[in-house]
N, C-alpha and C positions, 0 to 999 in steps of 0.2 A: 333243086338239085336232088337225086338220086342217090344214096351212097348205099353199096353194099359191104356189110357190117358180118366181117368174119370173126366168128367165136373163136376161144381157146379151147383147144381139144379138153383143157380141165374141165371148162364149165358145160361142153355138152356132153361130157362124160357123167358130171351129176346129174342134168336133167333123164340123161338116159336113163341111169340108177335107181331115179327117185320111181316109184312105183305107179304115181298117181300121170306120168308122163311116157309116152312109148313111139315108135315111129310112126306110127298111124297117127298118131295124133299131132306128132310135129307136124307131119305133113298136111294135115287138115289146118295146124292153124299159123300155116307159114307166110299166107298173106297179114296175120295180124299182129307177127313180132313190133317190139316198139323199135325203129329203126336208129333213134336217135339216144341211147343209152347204151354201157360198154359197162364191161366190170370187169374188175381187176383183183385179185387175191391177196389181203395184206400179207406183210411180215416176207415178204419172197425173200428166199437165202441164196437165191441161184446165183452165180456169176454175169450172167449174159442180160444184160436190159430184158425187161420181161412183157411178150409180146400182150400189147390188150388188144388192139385189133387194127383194119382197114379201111382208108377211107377212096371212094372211086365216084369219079366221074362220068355220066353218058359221054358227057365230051371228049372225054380222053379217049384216045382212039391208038393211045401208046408211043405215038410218035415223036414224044417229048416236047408239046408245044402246051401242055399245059403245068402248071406246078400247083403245089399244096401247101398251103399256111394254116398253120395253125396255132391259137391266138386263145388267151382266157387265160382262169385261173390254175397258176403250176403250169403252163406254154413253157418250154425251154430248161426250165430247170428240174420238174419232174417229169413234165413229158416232152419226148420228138416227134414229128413224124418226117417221114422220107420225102423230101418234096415229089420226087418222080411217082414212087408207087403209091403212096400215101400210107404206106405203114407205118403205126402209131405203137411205142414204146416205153414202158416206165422205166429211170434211169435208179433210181430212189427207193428203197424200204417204204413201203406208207401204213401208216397204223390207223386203223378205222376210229381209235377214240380218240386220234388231234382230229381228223376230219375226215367224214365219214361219204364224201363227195366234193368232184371238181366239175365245174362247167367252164368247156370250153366251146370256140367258134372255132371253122373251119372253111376255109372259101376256096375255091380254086382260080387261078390267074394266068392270064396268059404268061408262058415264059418269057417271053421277051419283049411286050407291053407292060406287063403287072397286071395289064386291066382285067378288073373280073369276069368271070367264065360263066359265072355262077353268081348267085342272090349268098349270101353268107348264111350257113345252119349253124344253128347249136345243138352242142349234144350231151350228155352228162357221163363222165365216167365215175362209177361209182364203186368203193371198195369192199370187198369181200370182207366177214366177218370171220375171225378163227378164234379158237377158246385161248385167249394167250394172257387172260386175266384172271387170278383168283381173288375170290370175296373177299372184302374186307370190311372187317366190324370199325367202321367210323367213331361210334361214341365208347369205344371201351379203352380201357379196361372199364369192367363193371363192376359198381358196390348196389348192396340190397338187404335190405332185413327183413325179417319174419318173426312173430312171436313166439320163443318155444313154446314146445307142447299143441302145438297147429295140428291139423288132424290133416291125415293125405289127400293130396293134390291139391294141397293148397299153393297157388301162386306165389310166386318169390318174385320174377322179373321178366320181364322180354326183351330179349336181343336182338337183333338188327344188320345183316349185312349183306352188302351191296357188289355189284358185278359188273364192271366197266364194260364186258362185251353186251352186244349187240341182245335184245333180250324178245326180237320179233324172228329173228332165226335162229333157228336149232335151239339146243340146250345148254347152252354156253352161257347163259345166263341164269340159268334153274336152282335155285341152290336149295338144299334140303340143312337140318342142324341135327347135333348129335353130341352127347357128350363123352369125354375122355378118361376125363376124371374127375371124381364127385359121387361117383355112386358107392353104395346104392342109395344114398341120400337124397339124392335130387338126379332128376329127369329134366329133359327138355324135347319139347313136341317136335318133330320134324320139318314142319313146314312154317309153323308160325315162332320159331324162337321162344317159346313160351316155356321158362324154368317154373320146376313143382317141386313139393318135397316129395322124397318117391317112399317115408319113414314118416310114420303118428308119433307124436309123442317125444322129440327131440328133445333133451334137458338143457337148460341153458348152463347151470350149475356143472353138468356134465363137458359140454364142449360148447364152446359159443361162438365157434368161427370156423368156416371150410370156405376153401376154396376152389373155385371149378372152372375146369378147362372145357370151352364150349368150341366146336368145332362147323364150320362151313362150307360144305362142296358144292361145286355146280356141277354141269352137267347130269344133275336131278342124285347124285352119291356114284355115276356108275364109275367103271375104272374108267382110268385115264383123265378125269376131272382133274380141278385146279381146288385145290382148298385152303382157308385161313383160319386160326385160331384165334381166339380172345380168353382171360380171365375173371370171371366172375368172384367177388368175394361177399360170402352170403353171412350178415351177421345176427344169430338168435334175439333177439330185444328180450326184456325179463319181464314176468310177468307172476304175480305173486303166488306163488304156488307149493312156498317153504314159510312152515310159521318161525316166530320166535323160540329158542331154544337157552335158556341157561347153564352155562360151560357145570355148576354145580348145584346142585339141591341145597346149603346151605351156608353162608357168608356168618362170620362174625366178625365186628367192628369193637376198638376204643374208642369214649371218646374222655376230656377231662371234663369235671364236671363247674368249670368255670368258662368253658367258650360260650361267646356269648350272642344273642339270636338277630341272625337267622342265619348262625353258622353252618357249615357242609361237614356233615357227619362223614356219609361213605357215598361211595357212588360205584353203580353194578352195571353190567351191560349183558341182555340176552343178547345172542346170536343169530343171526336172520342169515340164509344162505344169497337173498334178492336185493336187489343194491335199489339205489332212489326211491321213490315215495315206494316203492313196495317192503321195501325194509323199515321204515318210521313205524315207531311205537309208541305208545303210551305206557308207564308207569301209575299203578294203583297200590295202596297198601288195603289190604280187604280184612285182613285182620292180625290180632295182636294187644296187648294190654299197654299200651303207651297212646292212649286216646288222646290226640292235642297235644302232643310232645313232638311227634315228627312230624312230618311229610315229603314228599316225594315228586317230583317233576322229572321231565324229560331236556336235556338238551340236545338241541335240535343240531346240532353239530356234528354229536358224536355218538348221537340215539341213547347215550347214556341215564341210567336212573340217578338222579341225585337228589340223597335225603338228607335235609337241612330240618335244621332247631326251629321249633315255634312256639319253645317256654323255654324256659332258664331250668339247667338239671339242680338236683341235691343227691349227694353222695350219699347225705346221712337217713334221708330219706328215701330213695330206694336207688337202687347200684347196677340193675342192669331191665334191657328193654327186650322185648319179644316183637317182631314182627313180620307180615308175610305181606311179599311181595307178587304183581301178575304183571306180566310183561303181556301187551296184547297189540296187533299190527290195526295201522289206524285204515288201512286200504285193504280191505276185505273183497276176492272177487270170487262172485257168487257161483261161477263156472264150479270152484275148485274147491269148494265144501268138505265135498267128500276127501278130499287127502286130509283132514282132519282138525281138531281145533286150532284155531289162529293166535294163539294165547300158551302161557307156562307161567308157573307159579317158584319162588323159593322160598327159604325162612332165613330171616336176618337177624341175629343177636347185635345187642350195642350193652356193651359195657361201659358203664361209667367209673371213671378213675378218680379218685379222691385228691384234693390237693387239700394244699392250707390256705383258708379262706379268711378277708378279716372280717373283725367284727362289725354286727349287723344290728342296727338301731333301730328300738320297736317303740313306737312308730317311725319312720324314716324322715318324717315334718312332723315338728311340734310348735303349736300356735302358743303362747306367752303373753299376758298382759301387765302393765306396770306402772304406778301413777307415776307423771312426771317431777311429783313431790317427794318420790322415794329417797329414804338417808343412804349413804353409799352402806354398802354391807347387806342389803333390805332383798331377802331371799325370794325368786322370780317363780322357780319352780325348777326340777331336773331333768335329765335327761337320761336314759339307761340304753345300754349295747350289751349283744354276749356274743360270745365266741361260737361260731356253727359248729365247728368241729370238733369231733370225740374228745381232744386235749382239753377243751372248754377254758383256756389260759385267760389267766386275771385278765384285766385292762385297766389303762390310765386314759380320763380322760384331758381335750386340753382346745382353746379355741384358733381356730385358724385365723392371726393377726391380719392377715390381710383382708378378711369380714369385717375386723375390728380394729381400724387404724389409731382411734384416739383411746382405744381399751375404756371405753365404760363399763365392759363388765368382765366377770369373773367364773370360773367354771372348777367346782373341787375335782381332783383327779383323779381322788378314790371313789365316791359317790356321785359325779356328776349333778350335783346340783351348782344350779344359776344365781349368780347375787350381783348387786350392782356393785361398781368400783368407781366413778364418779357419778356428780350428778348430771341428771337427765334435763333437755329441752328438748317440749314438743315440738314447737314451733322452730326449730334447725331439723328435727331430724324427727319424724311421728313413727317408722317404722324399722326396726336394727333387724338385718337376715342378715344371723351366726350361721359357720360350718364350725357344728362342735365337730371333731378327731378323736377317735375311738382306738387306740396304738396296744396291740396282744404286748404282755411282758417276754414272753419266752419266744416272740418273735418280733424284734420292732420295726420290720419292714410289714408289718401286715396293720393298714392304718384302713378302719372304717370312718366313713363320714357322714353325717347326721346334716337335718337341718333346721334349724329353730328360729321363728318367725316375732320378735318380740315389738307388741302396739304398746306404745306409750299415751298413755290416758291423760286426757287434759284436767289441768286446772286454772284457777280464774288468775292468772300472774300476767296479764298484759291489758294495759289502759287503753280506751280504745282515742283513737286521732285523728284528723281529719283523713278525708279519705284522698283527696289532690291537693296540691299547692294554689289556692284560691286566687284570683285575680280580681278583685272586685272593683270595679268603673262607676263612680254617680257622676251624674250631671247635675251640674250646676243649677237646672232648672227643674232639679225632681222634684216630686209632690209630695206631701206630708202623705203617710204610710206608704207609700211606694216600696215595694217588693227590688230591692237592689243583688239579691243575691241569697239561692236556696244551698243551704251546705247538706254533706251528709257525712256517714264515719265508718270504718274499721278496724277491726280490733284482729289479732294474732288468734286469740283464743278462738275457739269450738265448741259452744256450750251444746249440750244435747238439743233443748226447747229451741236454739237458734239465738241468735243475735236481737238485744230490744236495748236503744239508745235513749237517754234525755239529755235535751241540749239547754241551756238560758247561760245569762252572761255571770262571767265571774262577779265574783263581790266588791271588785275592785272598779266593776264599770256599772254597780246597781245604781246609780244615779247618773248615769250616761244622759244629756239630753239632744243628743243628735241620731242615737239609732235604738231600737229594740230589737227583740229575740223572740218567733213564735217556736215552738216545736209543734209538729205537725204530727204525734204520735205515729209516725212511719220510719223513724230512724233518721227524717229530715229535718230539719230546719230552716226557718225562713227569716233573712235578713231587712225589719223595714226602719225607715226615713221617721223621724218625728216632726222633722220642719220641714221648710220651703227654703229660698236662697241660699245654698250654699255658696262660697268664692272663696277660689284657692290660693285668690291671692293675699286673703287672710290666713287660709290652712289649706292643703292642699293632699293632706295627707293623714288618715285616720288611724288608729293601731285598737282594736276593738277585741277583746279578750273572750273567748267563748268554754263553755264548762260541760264537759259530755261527760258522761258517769253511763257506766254499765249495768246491764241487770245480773252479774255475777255473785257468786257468792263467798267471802265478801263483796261486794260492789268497788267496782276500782274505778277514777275518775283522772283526766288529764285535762289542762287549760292549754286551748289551742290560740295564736292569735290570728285575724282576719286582716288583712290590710286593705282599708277603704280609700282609692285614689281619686280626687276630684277634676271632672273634665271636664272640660268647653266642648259642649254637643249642638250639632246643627238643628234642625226643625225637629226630623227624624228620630235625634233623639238618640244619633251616634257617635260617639267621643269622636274629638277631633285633634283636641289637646290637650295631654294629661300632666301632672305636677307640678312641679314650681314653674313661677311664673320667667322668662327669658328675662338676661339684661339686658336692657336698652339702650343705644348708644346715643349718647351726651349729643344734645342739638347742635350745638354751636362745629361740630367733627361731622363732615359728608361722606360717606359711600366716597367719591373719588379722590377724598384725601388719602382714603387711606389705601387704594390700590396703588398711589402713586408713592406714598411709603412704601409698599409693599416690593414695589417694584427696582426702587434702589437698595434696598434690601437684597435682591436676587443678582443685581448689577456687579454688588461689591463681593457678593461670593464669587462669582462667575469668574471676575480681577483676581482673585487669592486664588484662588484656584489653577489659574494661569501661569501668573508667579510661582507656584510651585510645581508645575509639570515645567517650566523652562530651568529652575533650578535642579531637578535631577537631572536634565539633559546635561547640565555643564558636569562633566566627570570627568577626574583625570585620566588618560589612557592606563591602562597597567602596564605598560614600557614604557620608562618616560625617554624623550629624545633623546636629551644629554646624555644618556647615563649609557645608549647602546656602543656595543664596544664595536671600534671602526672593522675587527679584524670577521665579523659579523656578518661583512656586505663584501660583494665581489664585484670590485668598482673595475669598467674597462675602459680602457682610454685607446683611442682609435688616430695614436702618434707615435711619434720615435723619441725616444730620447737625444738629448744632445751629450750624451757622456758625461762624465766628470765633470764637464763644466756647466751642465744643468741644474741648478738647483729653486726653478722656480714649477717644473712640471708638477714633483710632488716631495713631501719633506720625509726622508726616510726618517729622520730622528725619530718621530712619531713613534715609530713601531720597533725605533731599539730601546726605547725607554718606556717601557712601561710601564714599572714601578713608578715614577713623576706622574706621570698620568693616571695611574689608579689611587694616589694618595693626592693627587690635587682632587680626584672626584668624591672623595672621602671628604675632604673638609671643604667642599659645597654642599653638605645639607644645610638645608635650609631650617633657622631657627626654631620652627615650631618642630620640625623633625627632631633637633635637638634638644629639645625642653624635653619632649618624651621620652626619649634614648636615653638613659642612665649614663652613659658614654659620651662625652664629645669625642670631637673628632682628632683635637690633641694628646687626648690622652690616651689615646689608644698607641699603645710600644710594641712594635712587630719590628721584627731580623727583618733587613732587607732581604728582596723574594731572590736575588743572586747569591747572598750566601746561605740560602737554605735547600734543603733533596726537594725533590719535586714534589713528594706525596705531603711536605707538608706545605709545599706552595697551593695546591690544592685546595686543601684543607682551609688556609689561610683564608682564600680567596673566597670560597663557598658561603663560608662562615661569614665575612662581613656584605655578602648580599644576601644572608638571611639575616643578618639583624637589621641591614639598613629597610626590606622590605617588612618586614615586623611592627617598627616601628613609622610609616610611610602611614597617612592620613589619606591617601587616595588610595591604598589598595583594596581592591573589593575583600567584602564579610565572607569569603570564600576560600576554598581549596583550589589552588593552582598550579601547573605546572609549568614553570621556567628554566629556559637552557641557557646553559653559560659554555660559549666556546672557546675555553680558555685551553691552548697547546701547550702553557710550562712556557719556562725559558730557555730548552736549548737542550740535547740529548748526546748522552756520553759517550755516542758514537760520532761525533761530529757530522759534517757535511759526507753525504754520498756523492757525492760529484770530484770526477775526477782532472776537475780546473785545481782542485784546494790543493791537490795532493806536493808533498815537496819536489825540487826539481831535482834532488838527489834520486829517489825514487820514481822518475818520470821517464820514461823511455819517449814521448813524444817531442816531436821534434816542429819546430815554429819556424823555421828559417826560410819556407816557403809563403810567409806573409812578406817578405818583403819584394817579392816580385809582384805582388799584385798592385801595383799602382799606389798615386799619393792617397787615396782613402786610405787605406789601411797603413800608412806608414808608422802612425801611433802606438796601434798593435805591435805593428814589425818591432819597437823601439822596445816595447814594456817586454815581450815575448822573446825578443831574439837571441836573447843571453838567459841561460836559466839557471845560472850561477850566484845565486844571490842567498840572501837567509829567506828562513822561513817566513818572517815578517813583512819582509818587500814581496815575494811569493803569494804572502795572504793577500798586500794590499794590488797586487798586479789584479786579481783574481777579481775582487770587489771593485774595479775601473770598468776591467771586462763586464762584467754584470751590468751594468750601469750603461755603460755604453750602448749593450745588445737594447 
């Protein structure tokens, strides 16, 4: 197919324009337009569909037999064309940056077949580009820093912005940068976004923050461009280039002269204008007459100098300190030399302030030695303190009891000399550490304290004893001198030369003829046998008396005894069985006689045992049957009464006599009740409970069920509680019921029982006249009841 493709007078009016195109040349290169491409002008504001171009068939010959479709991307809703002419229309605004071309197809059809005329083309319509976009800075706003004091044109940042139009035509995309605001500080290059300082030498101290308005046009800056702004915020970083500086040439400090070390005297801070590690300093003291009294450090905190104690002050001894201090930064940068030394010096006085100190013990330990033979009174040696301060005020001295719990010794108050006050034992106690107390008279809150170390010196006062509790085993079948047991000793004492024992047998066993005694000049002894056969069932049991004597001076001696037990040893030669010999049970008596004693033995407990677990269980209840009162239980009977003339249903007398019945139950206790009861039950003289007030019917009643339960042999060894339902006899308001009332007083009227039938004619009789006394009235009343 063929189409000839009419331009819009717009777009041959630019080609005409453009310089590099002219009519001669359209005409030379009119065989090689591309046939099948259209364009169209975005953003059109016209009213009228906006023409893009023409499409034409050889075959059309005009006479309407052929039609134009047109099919693709945007057919119908951005674009039309005329089926007849084939003129093709945008209905639609199109913006080149949603889509910057549509392809469509185009066929031509018979009118009135549809069938194709034509092979189907495609063609592209493609949209014209206008400057209808200004740049924008995507990554901003912008932050950036620089070190003061940077020398010019030095880089700070680069900026960045971009242009939605079309950047192959024209200059709608061209953007140049420039700034607004910021100068003359900072510059920015034109093409490349590239911010500088446009100033040497910026102090950070001085300003350490601008911020800058960068700006971006297209169209390469000319008029009529589209441009966008952004903010740059440019921060100085520090950089060390201020030394330390001291607010004052000279500090003077107090201190007392009792704080104690490594107390904080004073603490000074130079001044640095440059923050983090470029403001960190070090503190020196360089000179001054307090050599090894102070020093100095930095806290790392607060860059502060702090000078602390590193000896203990004296007022009396010299009262004030001199010294000079240099503040110097620890990050030095060698750039900036020349702005001058990185260090400053002060001078710091400390005055020491006098207090009242107590007193001070020279020497502050005193070492003491003492025999432990010493008489009480027996002087140790003393101890002295004086006053530091100018007052130089007496003292007393005195021992701290709590060094000294059992007070063995003694300290004078005025001279502090040491004496003993009981006697001494080394061997409880070889070392006493005193706090003597040194108390000023004219201040007795001011208490110094000493300390004195007193060794108690041995003498020979303890006999020396065996060193363990001996266990000595022979067999039966030992051998004359056989080694049955090596002893050895110790003694309490401490002789300088050391410990030297001799052992042999007391005097009381020199004629011994079953053992001897070697001493082994080493502090031991050896236990030997003189015979052969020993049998325990002659002796079984030796008590062999041994004599250890000291090399003390005097010589002290103690008699220890040895107990030699005799065993039945197997081959080996290891006891099997030691002491008296077992008794042996009588021949004619077996092993199973006597399990089977043993066993009726176990039988007959087992019996008794029995017997008495079934005799606790028999216990009387703690209510006993008889004695519960009927008025107790709430007995229902599921009958009618027969009236008045029933007297077998249930017996009221019961419950108008109570009195008979609570004194018949009074004298059935039973004998053994009574033997205990101080009281029988005759003798007991009560008012009948009708002519007595309630409260002491009460009383009455209460009273002898706690003496009958008192004295009761079944009631548990316990505290209990039991209820007695007893209502009295009868209340001064009589009956509430208004059957009782008189028939003087009765306004009810009865005379309609006698129409109800022979049942009720009883009623009818007792009811129908209510003329009667109060007496017949009661007892009408008490039938009624009975009958219901």
């Amino acid at each position: 197919m063929n189409f000839l493709i009419c331009s819009t007078i717009w777009l041959l009016s630019v080609h005409l324009l453009d310089p590099k195109y002219s009519w001669d040349t359209l005409q030379r290169q009119k065989r090689n337009w591309v046939w099948n491409q259209f364009f169209v002008l975005e953003e059109y504001t016209g009213t009228d569909p906006l023409y893009v171009g023409k499409l034409h068939s050889d075959v059309d010959k005009g006479d309407g037999n052929v039609r134009y479709v047109l099919t693709g991307s945007g057919a119908s809703s951005i674009f039309t064309i005329d089926e007849k002419t084939g003129d093709i229309h945008a209905t639609k605004r199109l913006d080149r940056e949603e889509q910057g071309y549509y392809t469509l197809h185009a066929q031509a059809v018979d009118s009135k077949t549809n069938a194709p005329v034509e092979d189907e083309s495609e063609f592209i319509v493609k949209v014209q580009d206008i400057n209808d976009n200004e740049p924008k800075f995507l990554d901003g706003p912008y932050t950036a820093g620089v070190p003061e004091m940077s020398p010019l044109g030095t880089m700070v940042v680069q900026v960045t912005a971009t242009d939605a139009d079309d950047p192959t035509y024209g200059n709608s995309a061209r953007v140049v940068y420039s700034i607004i605001h910021g100068q003359p500080y900072f510059s920015v290059e034109p093409k490349t976004g590239i911010i500088r300082t446009a100033l040497p030498n910026m102090d950070r101290e001085t300003r350490n923050q601008y911020v800058l308005i960068i700006q971006a046009k297209d169209m390469v800056g000319q008029m009529g461009g589209l441009s966008g702004t952004t903010s740059v915020t440019v921060t100085l970083t520090d950089v060390n280039d201020n030394p330390p500086r001291f607010s004052r040439k000279s500090y003077q400090y107090s201190v007392l002269e009792s704080v104690a070390v490594p107390s904080v005297v004073a603490k000074l801070k130079a001044a640095d204008a440059d923050i983090d590690s470029n403001a960190e300093m070090d503190y020196h003291i360089i000179d001054g007459d307090a050599h090894g009294v102070f020093n100095i450090t930095t806290d790392e905190d607060t860059q502060e100098g702090v000078i602390f104690l590193q000896r203990p002050l004296d007022y009396e001894t010299k009262s004030s300190f001199s010294l000079k201090i240099e503040a110097t930064n620890r990050n030095i940068d060698p750039q900036f030399l020349t702005f001058g030394p990185f260090s400053d010096t002060a001078a710091v006085k400390v005055i020491v302030e006098d207090v009242n100190e107590p007193p001070v013990f020279y020497p502050l330990i005193r070492k003491l030695m003492v025999s432990e033979a010493a008489r009480v009174g027996t002087v140790i040696g003393m101890v002295s303190a004086s006053d530091p301060d100018s007052s130089s005020s007496a003292i007393r001295y005195s021992i701290d009891r709590n060094t000294d719990l059992e007070r063995f010794f003694n300290v004078d108050a005025l001279t502090g000399v040491i004496s003993t006050a009981k006697a001494l034992d080394r061997e409880l106690n070889s070392v006493h550490n005193l706090t003597i107390l040194a108390t000023e008279n004219q201040d007795p809150s001011q208490v110094g304290r000493g300390i004195v170390l007193i060794r108690v010196m041995d003498i020979n006062d303890n006999a020396p004893v065996f060193a363990i509790e001996y266990e000595t085993l022979l067999c039966e079948n030992a051998a004359p001198g056989q080694v049955i047991q090596t002893i050895s000793a110790v003694d309490k004492d401490e002789p300088p030369s050391g410990h030297h024992f001799y052992f042999s047998l007391a005097f009381s066993a020199s004629n011994n003829n079953n053992f001897t005694l070697r001493d082994n000049k080493d502090n031991t002894a050896s236990v030997l046998t003189k015979h052969a056969d020993f049998r325990r069932q002659e002796q079984s049991l030796y008590l062999l008396p041994v004599l250890i004597v000291d090399s003390g001076s005097p010589a002290l001696s103690s008699t220890n005894t040895l107990s030699v037990r005799v065993c039945d040893c197997d081959v080996d030669g290891i006891p099997q069985a030691c002491g008296t010999v077992a008794f042996s049970l009588p021949q004619g008596l077996s092993t199973g006689a006597l399990l089977a004693i043993l066993g009726c033995i176990i039988t007959l407990l087992a019996l008794m045992l029995l017997i008495m677990a079934m005799l606790r269980r028999r216990k009387a209840p703690l209510f006993l049957e008889d004695e519960r009162d009927v008025r107790e239980n709430i007995v229902r009977y599921d009958d009618e009464g027969g009236g008045e003339e029933d007297t077998e249903a249930f017996d009221m007398v019961a419950l108008r006599n109570l009195n008979i019945i609570r004194d018949s139950k009074v004298q059935d206790i039973s004998p053994e009740t009574a033997s205990v009861y101080p009281y029988s039950a005759s003798a007991i003289s009560r008012t009948s409970y009708k002519t007595l007030p309630d409260n002491i019917v009460f009383q009455e009643f209460i009273w002898d069920r706690l003496k009958v339960t008192e004295v009761d042999p079944s009631a548990p060894p316990y505290d209990s509680l039991q209820t007695y339902a007893f209502e009295g006899n009868g209340s001064v308001a009589d009956s509430l019921s208004t059957l009782e009332l008189p028939s003087s007083d009765s306004e009810q009227s009865y005379d309609y029982l006698s129409n109800w039938g022979p049942r009720f004619k009883k009623l009818a009789d007792l009811y129908g006249n209510l003329e009667g006394s109060k007496f017949s009235s009661n007892l009408n009343q008490r039938q009624l009841n009975k009958s219901i």
